[in-house]
N, C-alpha and C positions, 0 to 999 in steps of 0.2 A: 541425475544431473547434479553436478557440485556446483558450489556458490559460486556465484560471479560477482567478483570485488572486483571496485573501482575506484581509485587512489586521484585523487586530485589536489591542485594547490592553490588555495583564496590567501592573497597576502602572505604567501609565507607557512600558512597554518596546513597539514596536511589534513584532507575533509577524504573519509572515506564510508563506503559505502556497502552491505553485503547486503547480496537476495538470495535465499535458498528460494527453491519451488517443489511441493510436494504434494499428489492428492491424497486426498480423505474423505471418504463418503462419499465422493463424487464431485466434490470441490475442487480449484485448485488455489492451495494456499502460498500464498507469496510470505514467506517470512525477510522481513528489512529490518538491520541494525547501523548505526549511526547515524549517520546526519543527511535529511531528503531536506535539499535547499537547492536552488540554482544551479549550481553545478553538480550535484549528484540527482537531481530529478528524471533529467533523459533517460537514465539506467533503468528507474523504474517503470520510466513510460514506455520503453524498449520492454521492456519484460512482460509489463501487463499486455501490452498491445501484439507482442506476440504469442500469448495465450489466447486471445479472442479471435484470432486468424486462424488459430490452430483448433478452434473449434471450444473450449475451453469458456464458459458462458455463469459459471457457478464460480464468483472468485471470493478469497477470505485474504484480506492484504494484511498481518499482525506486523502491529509499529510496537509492540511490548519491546523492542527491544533499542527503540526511535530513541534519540538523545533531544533532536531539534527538530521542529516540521515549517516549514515556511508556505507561504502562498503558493509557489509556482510545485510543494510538493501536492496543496492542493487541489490545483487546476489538472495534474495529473490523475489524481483519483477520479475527481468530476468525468473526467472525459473517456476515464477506465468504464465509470457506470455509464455515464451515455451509450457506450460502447455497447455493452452487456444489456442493456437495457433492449436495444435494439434487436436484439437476438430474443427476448423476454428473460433474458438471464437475474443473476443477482448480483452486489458486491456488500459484503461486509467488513469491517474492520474491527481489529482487536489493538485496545490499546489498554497499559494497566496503571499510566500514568495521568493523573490529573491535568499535569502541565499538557499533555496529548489531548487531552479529551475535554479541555478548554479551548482549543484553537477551535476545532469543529464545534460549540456550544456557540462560542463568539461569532462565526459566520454563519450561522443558521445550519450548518452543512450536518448536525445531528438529526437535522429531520429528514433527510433525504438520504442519508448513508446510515446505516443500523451500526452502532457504535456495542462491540462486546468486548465483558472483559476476562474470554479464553475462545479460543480456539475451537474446542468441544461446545462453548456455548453459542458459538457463530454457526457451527455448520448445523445444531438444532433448530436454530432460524428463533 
């Protein structure tokens, strides 16, 4: 499966968005680069949510390569692990920026979402 980029326009500014999807060990990893805000979230919610339909319960979402994460790209994670949760599954996340891995400190969401910093280290659990 090749990436799915999604090109949109806030003010004028073009906000884009790429997800590869790949497994590993039995995972499936979602890699996202650019900007998960309001209007490039869907993509993600679409992507995650069509993994866990698809039977797909072990997920690993890396923001390494995330510029910006906003609230509603939050609410999309939260409701990826409820998701997976449901199933007994897992979600991890890889992020290898500070700015990334303060947003989740600030809402509590590093206690409930296992925050790593590779890929190799997430699917070790």
């Amino acid at each position: 499966m090749g990436p799915a980029v999604l090109s949109t326009s806030n003010e004028g500014k073009n906000v884009e968005i790429t997800l590869v999807t790949r497994e590993t060990d039995g995972y499936s990893v979602v890699e996202v680069s650019g900007e998960v805000d309001v209007y490039t979230a869907p993509q993600l919610d679409e992507q995650l949510s069509g993994l866990v339909e698809a039977g797909s319960y072990q997920l690993v979402v890396d923001l390494s390569a995330v510029e910006f994460l906003d609230s509603t790209g939050l609410g999309v994670l939260v409701k990826a692990l409820k998701r997976v949760r449901e199933h007994g599954g897992s979600l991890a996340v890889v992020t290898s920026t500070d700015r990334i891995s303060k947003v989740f400190r600030i809402t509590g969401l590093d206690t409930a979402i296992g925050l790593h910093s590779s890929v190799d280290e997430a699917v070790a659990g």
